[in-house]
N, C-alpha and C positions, 0 to 999 in steps of 0.2 A: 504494500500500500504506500501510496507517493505521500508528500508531504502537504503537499496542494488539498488530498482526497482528505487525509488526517486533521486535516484545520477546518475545511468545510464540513464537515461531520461536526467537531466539537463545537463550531458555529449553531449548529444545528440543533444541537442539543442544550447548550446554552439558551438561546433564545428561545425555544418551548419549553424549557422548566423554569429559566429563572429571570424572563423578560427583559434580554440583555440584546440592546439592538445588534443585531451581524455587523453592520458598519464600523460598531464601536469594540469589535475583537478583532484584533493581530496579532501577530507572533507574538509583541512585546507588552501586551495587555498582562497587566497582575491581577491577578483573579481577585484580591481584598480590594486594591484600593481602585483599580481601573473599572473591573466590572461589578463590584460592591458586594462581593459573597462573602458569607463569614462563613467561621469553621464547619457549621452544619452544612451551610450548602455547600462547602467544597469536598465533606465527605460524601452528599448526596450526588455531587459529581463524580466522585471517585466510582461509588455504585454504577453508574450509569453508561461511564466510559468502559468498565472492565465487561459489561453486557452488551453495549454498542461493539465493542473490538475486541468480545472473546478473548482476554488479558486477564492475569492478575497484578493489579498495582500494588496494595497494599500486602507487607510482608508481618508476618507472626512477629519477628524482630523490630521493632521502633524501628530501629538503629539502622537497618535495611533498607526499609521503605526511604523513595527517592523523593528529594526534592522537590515539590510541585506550586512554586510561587508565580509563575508566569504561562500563558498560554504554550509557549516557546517548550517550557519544562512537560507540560504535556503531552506534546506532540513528540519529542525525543525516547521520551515513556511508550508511546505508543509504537514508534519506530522499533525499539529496541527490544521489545516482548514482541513483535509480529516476526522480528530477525529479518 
């Protein structure tokens, strides 16, 4: 899966669950402060990404699980579990 296809997806899913215009997501969009989510919805993003692209993000270890402050950190998430 391209990078292009991985961002319009997340687009997509953003903006039907948590009314976040697509115009206003790009790679450098921070998920708190750019497109206003707090910790609940970024774990209900997590949910939703790992359904959308058959992934798991979230690891049993804290310490494991990856980075995810930015759309950018998303999309490389997603890169990186599809291989």
């Amino acid at each position: 899966m391209e990078e292009g296809q991985i961002l319009e997806s997340i687009k997509e899913i953003m903006a039907n669950t948590f009314k976040v215009k697509p115009a206003n997501i790009n790679l450098d969009s921070r998920l708190d402060e750019d497109l206003g989510l707090d910790s609940v919805d970024i774990m209900d993003s997590i949910a939703l990404f790992e359904e959308k692209f058959q992934i798991s993000i979230l690891s049993e270890n804290v310490a494991e699980t990856p980075r995810m402050s930015t759309v950018q950190d998303l999309v490389e998430i997603v890169k990186k579990s599809k291989g």
